[in-house]
PLY file of the C-alpha trace (Angstrom):
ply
format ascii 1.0
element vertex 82
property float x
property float y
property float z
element edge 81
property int vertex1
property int vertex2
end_header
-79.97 -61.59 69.94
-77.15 -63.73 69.18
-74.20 -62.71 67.52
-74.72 -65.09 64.10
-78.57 -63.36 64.13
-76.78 -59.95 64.86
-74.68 -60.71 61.83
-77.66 -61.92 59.15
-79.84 -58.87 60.23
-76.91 -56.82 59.13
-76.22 -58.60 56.18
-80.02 -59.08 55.29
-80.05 -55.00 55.11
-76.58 -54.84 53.34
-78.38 -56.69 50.43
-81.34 -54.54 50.25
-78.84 -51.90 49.12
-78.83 -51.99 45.47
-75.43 -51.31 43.70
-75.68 -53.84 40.80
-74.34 -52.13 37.47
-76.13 -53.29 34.53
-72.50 -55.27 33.42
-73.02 -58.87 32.36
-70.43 -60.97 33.11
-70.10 -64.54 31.83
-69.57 -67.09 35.03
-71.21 -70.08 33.87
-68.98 -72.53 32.94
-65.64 -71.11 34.88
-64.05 -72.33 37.55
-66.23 -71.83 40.58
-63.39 -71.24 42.85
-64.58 -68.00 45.02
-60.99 -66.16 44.26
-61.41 -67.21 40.66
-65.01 -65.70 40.09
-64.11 -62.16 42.03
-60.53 -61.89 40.07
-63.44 -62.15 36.33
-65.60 -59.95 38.06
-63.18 -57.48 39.29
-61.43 -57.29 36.03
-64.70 -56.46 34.20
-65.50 -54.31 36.62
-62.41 -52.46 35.86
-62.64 -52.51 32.37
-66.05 -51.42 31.77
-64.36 -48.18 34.60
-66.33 -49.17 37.49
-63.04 -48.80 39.33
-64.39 -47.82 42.60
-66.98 -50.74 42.40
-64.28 -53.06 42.05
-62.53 -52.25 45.02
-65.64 -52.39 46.80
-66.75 -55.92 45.97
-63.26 -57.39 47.53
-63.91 -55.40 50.47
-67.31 -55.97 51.17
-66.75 -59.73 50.32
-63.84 -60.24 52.93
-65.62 -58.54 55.58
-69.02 -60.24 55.04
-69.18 -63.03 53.56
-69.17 -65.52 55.73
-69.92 -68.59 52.88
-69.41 -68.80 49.30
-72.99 -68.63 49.06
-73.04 -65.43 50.78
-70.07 -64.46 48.39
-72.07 -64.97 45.15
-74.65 -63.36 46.64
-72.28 -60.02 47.21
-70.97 -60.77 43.39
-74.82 -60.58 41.97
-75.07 -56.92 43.80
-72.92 -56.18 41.44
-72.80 -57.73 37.95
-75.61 -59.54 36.18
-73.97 -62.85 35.90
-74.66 -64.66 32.86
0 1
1 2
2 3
3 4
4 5
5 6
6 7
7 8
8 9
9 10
10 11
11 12
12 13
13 14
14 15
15 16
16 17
17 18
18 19
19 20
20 21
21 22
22 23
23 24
24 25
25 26
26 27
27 28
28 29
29 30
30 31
31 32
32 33
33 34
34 35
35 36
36 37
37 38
38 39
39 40
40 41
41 42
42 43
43 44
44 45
45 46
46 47
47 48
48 49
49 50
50 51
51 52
52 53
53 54
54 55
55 56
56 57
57 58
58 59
59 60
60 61
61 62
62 63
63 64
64 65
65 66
66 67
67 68
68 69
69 70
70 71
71 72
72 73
73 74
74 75
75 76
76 77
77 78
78 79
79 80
80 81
């Protein structure tokens, strides 16, 4: 198995993890901007206390993402974006 295969089997099983809170956070209409959308998330994430959570998406989004695709996806674990 190739490394890149190695890498989406992972990731594929990383997403079946649930963590998604039940926080709705407005997106639509912001700057798309990958650094943009995480630094709204994160700060809702925050505010609403889900301290730990916010930590957690920049981590897990540095080490895995590997597209901004694969970025949103991360995001959408955790917030309902509206």
């Amino acid at each position: 198995m190739s490394n890149t295969a190695k890498h989406k089997s992972k990731y594929i099983k990383e997403m079946k993890r649930l963590k998604q809170t039940s926080l709705e956070v407005q997106l639509i209409g912001e700057n798309g901007n990958i650094f943009n959308l995480l630094g709204i998330v994160s700060k809702e994430l925050k505010r609403k206390s889900f301290l730990n959570e916010a930590d957690q998406l920049w981590k897990e989004v540095q080490e895995n993402a590997k597209s901004y695709e694969e970025a949103l996806a991360i995001i959408q674990e955790y917030v309902i974006i509206i």
